[in-house]
C-alpha positions as a Markdown table, in Angstrom:
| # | Residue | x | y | z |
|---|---|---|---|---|
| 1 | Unk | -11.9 | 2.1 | -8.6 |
| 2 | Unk | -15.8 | 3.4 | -9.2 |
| 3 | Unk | -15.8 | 6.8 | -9.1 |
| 4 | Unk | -18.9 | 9.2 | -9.5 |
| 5 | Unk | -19.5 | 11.2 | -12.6 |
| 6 | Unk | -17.2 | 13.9 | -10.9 |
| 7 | Unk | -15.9 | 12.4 | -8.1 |
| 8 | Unk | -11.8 | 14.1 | -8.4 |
| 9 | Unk | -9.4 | 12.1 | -9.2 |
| 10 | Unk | -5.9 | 12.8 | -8.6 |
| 11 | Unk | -3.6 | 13.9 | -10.4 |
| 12 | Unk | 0.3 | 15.4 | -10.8 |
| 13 | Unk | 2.4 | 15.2 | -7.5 |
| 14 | Unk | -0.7 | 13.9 | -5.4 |
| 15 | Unk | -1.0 | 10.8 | -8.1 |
| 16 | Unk | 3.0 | 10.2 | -7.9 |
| 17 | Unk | 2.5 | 10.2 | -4.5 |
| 18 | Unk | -0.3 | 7.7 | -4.3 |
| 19 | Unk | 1.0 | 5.1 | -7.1 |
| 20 | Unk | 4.4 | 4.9 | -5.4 |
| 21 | Unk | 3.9 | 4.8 | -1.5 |
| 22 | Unk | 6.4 | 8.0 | -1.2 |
| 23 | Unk | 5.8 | 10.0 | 2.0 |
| 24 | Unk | 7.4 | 13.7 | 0.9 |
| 25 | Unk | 6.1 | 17.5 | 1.7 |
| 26 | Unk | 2.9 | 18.3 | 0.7 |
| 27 | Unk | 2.7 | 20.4 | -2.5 |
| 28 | Unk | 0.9 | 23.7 | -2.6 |
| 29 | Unk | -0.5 | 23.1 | -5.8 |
| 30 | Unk | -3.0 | 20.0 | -5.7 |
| 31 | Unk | -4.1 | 18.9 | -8.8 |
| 32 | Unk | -7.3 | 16.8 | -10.0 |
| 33 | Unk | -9.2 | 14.9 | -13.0 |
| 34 | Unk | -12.9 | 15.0 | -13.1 |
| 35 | Unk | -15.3 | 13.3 | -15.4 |
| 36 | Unk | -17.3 | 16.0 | -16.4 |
| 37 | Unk | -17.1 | 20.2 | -16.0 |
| 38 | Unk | -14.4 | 22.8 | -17.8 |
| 39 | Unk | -10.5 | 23.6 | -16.5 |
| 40 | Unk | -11.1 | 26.0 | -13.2 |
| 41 | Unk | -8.5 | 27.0 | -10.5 |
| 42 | Unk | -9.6 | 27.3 | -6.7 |
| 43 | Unk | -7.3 | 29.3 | -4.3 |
| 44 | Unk | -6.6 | 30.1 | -0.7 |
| 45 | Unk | -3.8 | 32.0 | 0.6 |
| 46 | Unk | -2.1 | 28.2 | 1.8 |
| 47 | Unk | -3.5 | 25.8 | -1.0 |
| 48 | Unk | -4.2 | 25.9 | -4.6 |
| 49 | Unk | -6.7 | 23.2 | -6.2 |
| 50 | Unk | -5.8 | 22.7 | -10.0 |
| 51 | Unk | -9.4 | 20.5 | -11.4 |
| 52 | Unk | -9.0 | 19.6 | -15.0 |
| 53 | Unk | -11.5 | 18.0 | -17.2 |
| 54 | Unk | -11.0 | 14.2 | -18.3 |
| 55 | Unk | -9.4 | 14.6 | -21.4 |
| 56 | Unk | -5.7 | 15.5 | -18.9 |
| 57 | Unk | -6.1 | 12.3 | -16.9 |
| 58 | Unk | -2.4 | 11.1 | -17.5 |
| 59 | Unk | -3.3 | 7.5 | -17.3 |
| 60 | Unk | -3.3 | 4.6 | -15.3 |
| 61 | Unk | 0.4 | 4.0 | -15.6 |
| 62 | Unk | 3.3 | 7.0 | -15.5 |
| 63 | Unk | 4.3 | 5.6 | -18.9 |
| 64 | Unk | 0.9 | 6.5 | -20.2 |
| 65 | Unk | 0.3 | 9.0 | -23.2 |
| 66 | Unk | -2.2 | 11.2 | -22.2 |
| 67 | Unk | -2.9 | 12.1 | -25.8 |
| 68 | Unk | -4.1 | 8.5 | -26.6 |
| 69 | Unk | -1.2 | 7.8 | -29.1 |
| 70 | Unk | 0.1 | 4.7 | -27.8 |
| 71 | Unk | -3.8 | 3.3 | -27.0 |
| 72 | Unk | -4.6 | 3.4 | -24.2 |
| 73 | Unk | -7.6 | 5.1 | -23.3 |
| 74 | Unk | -8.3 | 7.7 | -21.1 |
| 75 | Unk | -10.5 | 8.1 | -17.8 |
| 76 | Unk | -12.8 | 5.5 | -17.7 |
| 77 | Unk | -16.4 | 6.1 | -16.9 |
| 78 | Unk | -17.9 | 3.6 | -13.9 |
């Protein structure tokens, strides 16, 4: 996948959701990875957007370590 420099990428529930073909109830909470820009919070009285800087991408697998210990490497720039 090429994404922009902060194209959103998701993450949490959404990702689960994605990776594994599952068709559940939509979270309130939606979170997202982006390649550049701080840890901010957007909210509406039905929805909640959760945007994270790259450093929380969880990986490409769900056995990933997001802290890099088991080397692999984080969100990869295009």
């Amino acid at each position: 996948m090429t994404t922009s420099p902060v194209s959103p990428r998701p993450a949490g529930y959404t990702l689960l959701q994605q990776r594994h073909g599952l068709n559940c109830l939509p979270h309130h909470v939606e979170s997202v990875v982006v390649s550049q820009g701080t840890r901010r919070t957007h909210s509406t009285p039905h929805k909640t957007e959760e945007i994270y800087p790259k450093s929380y991408w969880p990986g490409e697998s769900d056995l990933d370590d997001p802290s890099g210990r088991n080397g692999v490497k984080t969100m990869q720039e295009p």
